[in-house]
C-alpha positions in Angstrom: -6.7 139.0 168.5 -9.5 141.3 167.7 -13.2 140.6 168.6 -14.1 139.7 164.8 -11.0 137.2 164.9 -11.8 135.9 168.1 -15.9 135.9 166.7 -14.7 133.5 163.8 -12.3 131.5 166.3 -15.4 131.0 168.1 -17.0 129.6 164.5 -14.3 127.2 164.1 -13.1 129.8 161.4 -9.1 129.5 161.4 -7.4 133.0 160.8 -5.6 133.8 157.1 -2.5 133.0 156.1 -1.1 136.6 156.7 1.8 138.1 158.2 3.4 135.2 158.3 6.7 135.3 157.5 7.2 133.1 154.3 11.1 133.3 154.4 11.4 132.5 158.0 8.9 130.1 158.2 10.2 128.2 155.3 13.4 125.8 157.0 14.5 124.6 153.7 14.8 127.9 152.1 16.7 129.5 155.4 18.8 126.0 154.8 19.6 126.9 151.0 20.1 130.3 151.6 22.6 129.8 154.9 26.3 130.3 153.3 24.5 133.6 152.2 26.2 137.1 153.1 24.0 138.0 156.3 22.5 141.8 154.8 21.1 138.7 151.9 19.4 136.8 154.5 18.2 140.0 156.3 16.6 141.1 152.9 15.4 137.8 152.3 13.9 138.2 155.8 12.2 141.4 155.0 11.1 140.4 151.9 9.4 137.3 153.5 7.6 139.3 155.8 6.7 141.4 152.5 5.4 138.9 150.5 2.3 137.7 153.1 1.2 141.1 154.3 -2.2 142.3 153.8 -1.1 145.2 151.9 1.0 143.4 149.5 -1.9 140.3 149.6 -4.2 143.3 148.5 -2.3 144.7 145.6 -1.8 141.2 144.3 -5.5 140.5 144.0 -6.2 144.2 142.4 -3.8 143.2 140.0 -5.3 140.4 138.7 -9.4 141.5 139.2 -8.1 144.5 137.0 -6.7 142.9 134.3 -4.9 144.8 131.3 -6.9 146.7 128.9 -6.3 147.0 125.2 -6.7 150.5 123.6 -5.9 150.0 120.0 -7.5 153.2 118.7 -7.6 156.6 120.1 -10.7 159.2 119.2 -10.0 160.1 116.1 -9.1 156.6 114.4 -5.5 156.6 115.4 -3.7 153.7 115.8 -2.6 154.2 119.9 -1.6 149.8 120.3 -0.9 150.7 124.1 -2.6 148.4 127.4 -3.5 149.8 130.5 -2.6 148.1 133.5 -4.5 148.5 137.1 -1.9 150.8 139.6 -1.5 147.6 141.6 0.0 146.5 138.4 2.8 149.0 138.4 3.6 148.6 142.3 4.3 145.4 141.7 6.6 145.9 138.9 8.3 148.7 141.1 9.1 146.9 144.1 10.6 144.0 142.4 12.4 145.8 139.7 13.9 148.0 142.9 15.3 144.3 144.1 16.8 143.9 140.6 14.3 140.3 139.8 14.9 141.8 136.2 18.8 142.3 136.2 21.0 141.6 139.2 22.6 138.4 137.9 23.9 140.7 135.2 24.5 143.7 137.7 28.3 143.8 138.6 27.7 146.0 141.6 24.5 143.9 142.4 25.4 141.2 145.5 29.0 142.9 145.4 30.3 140.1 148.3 28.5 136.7 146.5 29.0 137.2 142.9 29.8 134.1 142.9 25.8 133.6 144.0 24.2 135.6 141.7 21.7 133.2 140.3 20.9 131.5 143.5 20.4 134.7 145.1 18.0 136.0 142.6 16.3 132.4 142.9 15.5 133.2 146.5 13.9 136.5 145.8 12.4 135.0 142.8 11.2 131.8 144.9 9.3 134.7 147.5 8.2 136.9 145.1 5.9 134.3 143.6 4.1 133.2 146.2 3.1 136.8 146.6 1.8 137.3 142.8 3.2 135.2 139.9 1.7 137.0 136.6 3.9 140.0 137.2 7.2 137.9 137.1 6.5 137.4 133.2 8.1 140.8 131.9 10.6 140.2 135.1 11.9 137.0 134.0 12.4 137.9 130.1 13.8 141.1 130.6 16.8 139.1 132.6 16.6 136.4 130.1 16.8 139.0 127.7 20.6 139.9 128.1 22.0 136.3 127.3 20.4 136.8 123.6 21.4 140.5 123.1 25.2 139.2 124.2 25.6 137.8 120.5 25.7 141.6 119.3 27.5 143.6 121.5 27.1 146.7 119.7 23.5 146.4 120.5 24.0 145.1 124.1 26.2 148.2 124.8 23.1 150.5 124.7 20.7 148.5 125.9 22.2 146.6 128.9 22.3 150.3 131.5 18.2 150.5 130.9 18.5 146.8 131.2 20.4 147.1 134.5 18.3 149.8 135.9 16.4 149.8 139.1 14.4 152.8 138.6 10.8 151.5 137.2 9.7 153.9 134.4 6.0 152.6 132.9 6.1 155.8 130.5 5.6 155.2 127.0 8.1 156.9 126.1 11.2 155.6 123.9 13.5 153.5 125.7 16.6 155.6 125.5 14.5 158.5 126.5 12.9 156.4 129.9 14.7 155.4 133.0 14.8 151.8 133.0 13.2 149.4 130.3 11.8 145.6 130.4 12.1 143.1 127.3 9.5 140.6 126.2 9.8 137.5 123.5 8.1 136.6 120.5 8.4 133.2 119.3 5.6 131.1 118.4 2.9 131.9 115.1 -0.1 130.4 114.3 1.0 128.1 112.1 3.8 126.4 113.9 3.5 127.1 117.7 6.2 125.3 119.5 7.8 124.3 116.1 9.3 127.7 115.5 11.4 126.5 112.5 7.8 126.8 110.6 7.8 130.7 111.4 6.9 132.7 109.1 7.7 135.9 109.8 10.1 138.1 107.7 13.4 140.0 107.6 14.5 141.7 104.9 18.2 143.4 105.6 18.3 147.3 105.3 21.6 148.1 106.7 24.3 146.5 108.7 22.8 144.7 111.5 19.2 146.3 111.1 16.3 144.5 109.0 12.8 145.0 108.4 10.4 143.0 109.7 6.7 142.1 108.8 4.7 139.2 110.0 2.7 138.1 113.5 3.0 136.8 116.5 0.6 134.4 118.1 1.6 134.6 121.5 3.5 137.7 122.7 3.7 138.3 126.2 3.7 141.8 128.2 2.9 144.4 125.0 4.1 147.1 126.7 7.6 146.0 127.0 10.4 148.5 125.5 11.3 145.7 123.1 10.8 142.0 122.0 13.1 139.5 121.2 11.9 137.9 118.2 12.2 135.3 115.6 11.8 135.9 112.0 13.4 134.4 108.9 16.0 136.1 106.9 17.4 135.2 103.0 20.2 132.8 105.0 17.8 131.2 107.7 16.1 131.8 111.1 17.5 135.7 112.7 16.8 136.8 116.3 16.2 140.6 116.6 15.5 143.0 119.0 12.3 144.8 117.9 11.8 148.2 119.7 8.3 148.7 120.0 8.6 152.7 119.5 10.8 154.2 117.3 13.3 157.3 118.8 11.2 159.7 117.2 8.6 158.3 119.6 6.5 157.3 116.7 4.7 153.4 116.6 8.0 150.4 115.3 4.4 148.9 112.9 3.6 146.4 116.1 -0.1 146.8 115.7 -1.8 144.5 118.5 -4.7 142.4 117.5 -6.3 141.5 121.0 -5.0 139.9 124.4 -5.4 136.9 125.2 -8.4 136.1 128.0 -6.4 133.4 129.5 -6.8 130.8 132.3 -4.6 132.4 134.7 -1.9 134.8 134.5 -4.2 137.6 134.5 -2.4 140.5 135.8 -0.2 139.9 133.0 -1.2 140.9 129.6 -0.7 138.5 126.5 -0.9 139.6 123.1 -1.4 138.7 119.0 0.4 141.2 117.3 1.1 141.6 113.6 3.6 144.2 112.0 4.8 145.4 108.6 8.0 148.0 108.4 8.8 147.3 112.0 12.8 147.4 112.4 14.8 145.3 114.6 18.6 144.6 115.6 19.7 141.4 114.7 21.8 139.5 117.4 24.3 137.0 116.1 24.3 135.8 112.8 21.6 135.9 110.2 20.9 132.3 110.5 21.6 131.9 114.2 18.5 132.9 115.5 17.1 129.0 117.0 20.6 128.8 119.0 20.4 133.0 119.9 17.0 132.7 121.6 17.9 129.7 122.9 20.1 131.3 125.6 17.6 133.3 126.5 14.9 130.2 127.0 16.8 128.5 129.3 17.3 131.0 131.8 13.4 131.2 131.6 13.1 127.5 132.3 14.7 127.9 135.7 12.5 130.7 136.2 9.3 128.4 135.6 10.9 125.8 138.0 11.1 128.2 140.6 8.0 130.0 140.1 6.3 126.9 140.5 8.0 125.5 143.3 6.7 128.8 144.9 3.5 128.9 144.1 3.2 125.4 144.9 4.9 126.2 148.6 2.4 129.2 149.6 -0.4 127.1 148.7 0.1 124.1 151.1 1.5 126.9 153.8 -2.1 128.0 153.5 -3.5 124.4 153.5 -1.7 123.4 156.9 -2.1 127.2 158.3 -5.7 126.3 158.3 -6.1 122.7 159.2 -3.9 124.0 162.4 -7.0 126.1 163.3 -10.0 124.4 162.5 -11.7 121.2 165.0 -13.0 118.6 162.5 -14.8 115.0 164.2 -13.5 116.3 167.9 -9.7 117.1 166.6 -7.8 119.4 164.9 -7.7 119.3 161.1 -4.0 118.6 160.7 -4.1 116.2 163.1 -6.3 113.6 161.6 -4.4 110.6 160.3 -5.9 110.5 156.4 -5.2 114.7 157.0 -1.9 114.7 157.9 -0.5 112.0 155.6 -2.1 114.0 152.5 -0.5 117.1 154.0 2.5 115.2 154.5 2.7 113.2 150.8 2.6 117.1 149.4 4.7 118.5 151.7 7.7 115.7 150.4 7.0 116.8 146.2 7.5 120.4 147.6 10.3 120.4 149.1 11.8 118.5 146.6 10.7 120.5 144.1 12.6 123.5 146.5 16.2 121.7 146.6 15.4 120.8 143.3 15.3 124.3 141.4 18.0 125.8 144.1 20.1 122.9 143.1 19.6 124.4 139.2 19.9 127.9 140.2 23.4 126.8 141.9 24.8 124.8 139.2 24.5 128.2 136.6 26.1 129.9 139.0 28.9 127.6 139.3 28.5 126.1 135.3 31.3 128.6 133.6 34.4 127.1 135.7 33.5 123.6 136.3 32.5 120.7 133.5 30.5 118.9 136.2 28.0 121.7 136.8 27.4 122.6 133.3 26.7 119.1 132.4 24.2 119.2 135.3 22.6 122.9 134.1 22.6 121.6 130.7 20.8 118.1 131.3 18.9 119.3 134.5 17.3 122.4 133.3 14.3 120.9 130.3 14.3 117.6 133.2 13.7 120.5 136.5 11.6 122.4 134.6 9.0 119.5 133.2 9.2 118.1 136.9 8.3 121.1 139.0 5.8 122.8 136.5 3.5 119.5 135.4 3.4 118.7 139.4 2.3 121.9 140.4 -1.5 122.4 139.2 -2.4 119.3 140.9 -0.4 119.5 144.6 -2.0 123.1 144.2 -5.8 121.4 144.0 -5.5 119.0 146.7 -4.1 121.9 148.9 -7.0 123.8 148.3 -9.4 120.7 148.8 -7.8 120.1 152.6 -8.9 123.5 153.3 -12.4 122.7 151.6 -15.8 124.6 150.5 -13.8 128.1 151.3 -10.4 126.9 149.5 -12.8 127.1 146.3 -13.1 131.0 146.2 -11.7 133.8 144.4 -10.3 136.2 147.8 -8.0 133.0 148.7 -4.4 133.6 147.7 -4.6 130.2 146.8 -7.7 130.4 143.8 -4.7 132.6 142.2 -1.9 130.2 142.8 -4.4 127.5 141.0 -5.3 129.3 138.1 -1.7 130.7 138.1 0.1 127.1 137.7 -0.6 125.3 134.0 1.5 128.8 132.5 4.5 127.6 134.0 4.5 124.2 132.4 2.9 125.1 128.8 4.9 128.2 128.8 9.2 128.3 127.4 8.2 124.6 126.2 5.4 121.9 127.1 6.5 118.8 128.6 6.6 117.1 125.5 9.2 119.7 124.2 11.4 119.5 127.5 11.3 115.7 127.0 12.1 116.1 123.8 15.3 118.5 124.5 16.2 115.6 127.3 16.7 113.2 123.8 18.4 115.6 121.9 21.2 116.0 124.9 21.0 112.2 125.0 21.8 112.1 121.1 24.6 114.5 121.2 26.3 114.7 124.6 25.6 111.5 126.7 28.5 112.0 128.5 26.8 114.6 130.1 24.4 112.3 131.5 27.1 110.3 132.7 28.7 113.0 134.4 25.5 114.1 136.1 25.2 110.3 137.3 28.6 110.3 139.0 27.2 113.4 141.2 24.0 111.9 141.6 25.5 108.8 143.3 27.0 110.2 145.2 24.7 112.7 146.6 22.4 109.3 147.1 24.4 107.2 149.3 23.2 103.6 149.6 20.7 104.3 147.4 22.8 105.8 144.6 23.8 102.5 142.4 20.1 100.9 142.1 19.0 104.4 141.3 21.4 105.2 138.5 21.3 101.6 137.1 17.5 102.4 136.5 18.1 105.5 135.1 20.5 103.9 132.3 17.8 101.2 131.8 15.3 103.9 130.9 18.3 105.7 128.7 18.5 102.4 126.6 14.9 102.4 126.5 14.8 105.8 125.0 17.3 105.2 122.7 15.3 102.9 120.8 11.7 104.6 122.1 11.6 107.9 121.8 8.0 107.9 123.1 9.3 106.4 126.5 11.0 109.7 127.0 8.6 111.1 129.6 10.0 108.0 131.9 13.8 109.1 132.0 12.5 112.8 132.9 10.3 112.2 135.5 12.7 109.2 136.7 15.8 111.8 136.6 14.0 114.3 138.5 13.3 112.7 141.2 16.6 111.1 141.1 18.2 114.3 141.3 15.7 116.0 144.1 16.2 113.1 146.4 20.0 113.5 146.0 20.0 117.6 146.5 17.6 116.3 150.1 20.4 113.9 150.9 23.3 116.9 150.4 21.2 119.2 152.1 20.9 116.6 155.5 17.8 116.3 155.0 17.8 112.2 155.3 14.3 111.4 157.0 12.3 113.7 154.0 14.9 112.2 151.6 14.1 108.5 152.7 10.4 109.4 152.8 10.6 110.6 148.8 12.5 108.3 147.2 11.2 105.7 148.6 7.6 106.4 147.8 8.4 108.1 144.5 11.1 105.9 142.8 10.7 102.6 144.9 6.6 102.8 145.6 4.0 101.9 142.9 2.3 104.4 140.6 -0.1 106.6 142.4 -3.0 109.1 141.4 -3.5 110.9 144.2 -1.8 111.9 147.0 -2.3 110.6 150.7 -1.0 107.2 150.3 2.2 107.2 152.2 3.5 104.5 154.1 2.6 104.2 157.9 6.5 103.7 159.1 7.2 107.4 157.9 6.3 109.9 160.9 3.8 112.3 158.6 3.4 114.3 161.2 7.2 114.9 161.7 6.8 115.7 157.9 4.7 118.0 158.4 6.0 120.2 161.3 9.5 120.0 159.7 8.4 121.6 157.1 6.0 123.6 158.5 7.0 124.5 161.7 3.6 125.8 163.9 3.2 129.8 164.1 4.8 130.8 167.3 
């Protein structure tokens, strides 16, 4: 310790939450991640050690005090539609590009001796990565998501997928056959229509076989200085999905002309766009009227991406919340060890690692969802109900974290002021609540088998517990059935359902008791803090967060 640390010590100051290994520290993530090839875990290890360095800690604030910078005009009046990002930006982008967050569950040679894992090993490098810096993850996440939608035209997928697949991060604007590697962004939602993109109004008039032209706007297009954007625009036979490059080979502008970015909440490193364009050309992938059930390939891989992200986020910020009530003396005791302390600590500590098992549990069934009817009923009905659960919970675990550190949780050089402002994205971004509810009922309406067949794993994952649960999660499936309104109910009830199971599976029994019984057996609560007295919160706690050695 050096004399400044051992001056704030001495001030009742408790050191940062740095240098701590967030992969090693974490015993549910080395749990999930145990049947994983050992150079995986040793990565895994690295990168945990990575992610809560200074020097990484550093660029991640840069990135976000610096945020993007729209240049729409150069000096003599010329259209330039380019955004300058801070350097931290770019080193970002570089390491996790080099650790393939933007292609290795495509990557044949990526994971060579778990392909079988693909989707749960990205999750785990995913899951780390965010509780480092979240905003970066945007381009990241579409440009993997990107390859589901350009599978429905293979001619296109052919030239795309090597830049696609590439590790080499290339920020030049430059073409993208002409650059090294290239990243993909998404336009869906317009003005007028927002999450209703059947309302679009954006154009596509055919010019050649499987090329159109394009003109319209975007009201919401993420990461501008993507290669290319997946888009939505109506063609003479219905909604198309295209691949808009956003320069031309020639190297000359596609007609994407950017109106501003977006000064947004959080996700600041990241830049967000309007965008309108006339003459811009794009690929179309799949049919000429396929374009809802193209893109929606793509948005459900993003979905697991938001679970995770959030379950992430959500984990660094309580690490950081328990990290300091270890080290500060509060009324003649340690912080953490103050019984209204450590059952808050302990009440969050059960929704995150719920949360964990429950997006791993996700990431696992896609991996698993091609040869077995089971686990693609569970990716199919799981995914909108994961992704509502762990996104709307996030924004407030992350307050009350930063309240148990107090007065200095409320200021901007905390990881955790980033993680705050970071958190609403994930839940208002690939679909608000309402719209993942809303895909729960439409599953429900055309597959409630599925449901079924998610049930019989569910029961069986919850022991004892497993009938009475599922024969309230059919009541509130009857119930929606007649009240669509009352689909919020069967989401949140199937979530935590299914993340008390995947505790049980995992032998986690104690935490597992301690959540369903408080979530799906206790009364409604507001606030955190308010668990029972007969579960040890301070076994919770240490479980979970196992003291620094």
């Amino acid at each position: 310790m050096t004399s400044a640390e051992e001056k704030l010590a001495e001030l009742n100051q408790p050191s940062l939450w740095s240098g701590i290994n967030a992969y090693r520290s974490d015993p549910l993530i080395v749990d999930l991640t145990a049947a994983l090839p050992r150079g995986t875990r040793e990565d895994l290890e690295n990168m945990g050690r990575y992610v809560t360095s200074p020097e990484a800690q550093e660029l991640a604030r840069m990135a976000n005090q610096g945020t993007p910078q729209l240049r729409t005009h150069g000096p003599r009046g010329e259209r330039l539609d380019v955004v300058e990002f801070h350097p931290a930006w770019h080193a970002l982008m570089r390491r996790s590009m080099s650790v393939g967050l933007h292609s290795s569950v495509w990557d044949p040679q990526a994971d060579a001796d778990a392909k079988d894992q693909a989707h749960k090993i990205r999750a785990a490098r995913f899951y780390l990565t965010a509780q480092l810096e979240a905003g970066h993850l945007c381009p990241l996440t579409m440009t993997s998501a990107s390859v589901a939608a350009l599978s429905a035209s293979p001619a296109v997928q052919k030239d795309w997928a090597p830049k696609i697949l590439s590790r080499k991060y290339d920020s030049s604007n430059k073409p993208a056959m002409q650059k090294s590697a290239v990243t993909i962004g998404m336009g869906m939602t317009e003005k007028q229509g927002g999450t209703d993109v059947r309302s679009n109004k954006s154009a596509a008039e055919k010019v050649s076989e499987g090329i159109y032209r394009l003109s319209g706007h975007k009201w919401f297009m993420s990461a501008p200085m993507s290669d290319a954007f997946i888009m939505l625009a109506q063609t003479k036979e219905g909604m198309g999905c295209f691949l808009v490059p956003r320069l031309l080979e020639d190297g000359s502008a596609n007609g994407l002309q950017f109106q501003r970015l977006k000064d947004k909440v959080g996700n600041r490193s990241n830049a967000s766009s309007e965008v309108e364009f006339n003459d811009t050309f794009g690929f179309l992938l799949g049919g000429p009227d396929a374009g809802i059930r193209t893109i929606l390939d793509m948005v459900t891989l993003t979905r697991l991406d938001c679970a995770l992200a959030s379950s992430g986020i959500m984990r660094a910020s309580l690490a950081e919340a328990v990290h300091h009530t270890r080290g500060r003396s509060v009324f003649g005791k340690m912080l953490v060890n103050q019984p209204i302390m450590t059952r808050v600590l302990a009440d969050m500590a059960l929704d995150v690692a719920a949360a964990t098992a429950l997006s791993f549990r996700l990431a696992d069934a896609f991996d698993k969802a091609r040869g077995n009817a089971e686990e693609a009923a569970y990716a199919r009905v799981m995914t909108p109900v994961a992704k509502y659960w762990c996104c709307k919970i996030a924004p407030a675990l992350i307050y009350e974290a930063m309240e148990c550190i107090g007065g200095s949780g409320y200021i901007e050089e905390r990881p955790i002021a980033r993680h705050y402002r970071e958190a609403p994205v994930n839940a208002i971004w690939e679909g608000s609540g309402n719209v993942m509810a809303l895909d729960v009922l439409r599953v429900l309406t055309r597959g409630k088998d599925l449901f079924e067949t998610v049930f019989t794993g569910l029961a069986r994952d919850l022991g004892p517990a497993g009938k009475k649960t599922i024969d309230v999660l059919r009541a509130a499936m009857a119930l929606c059935e007649r009240d669509e309104g009352a689909s919020r109910l069967l989401v949140e009830q199937l979530a935590l359902a299914a993340a008390a199971a995947e505790l049980y599976r995992l032998g986690a029994g104690r935490i597992a008791d301690a959540f369903i019984e408080t979530r799906l057996a206790g009364g409604w609560r507001a606030t955190y803090g308010m668990l029972d007295s007969r579960f040890d919160a301070t076994y919770i706690v240490d479980l979970l967060y196992p003291p620094a050695t």
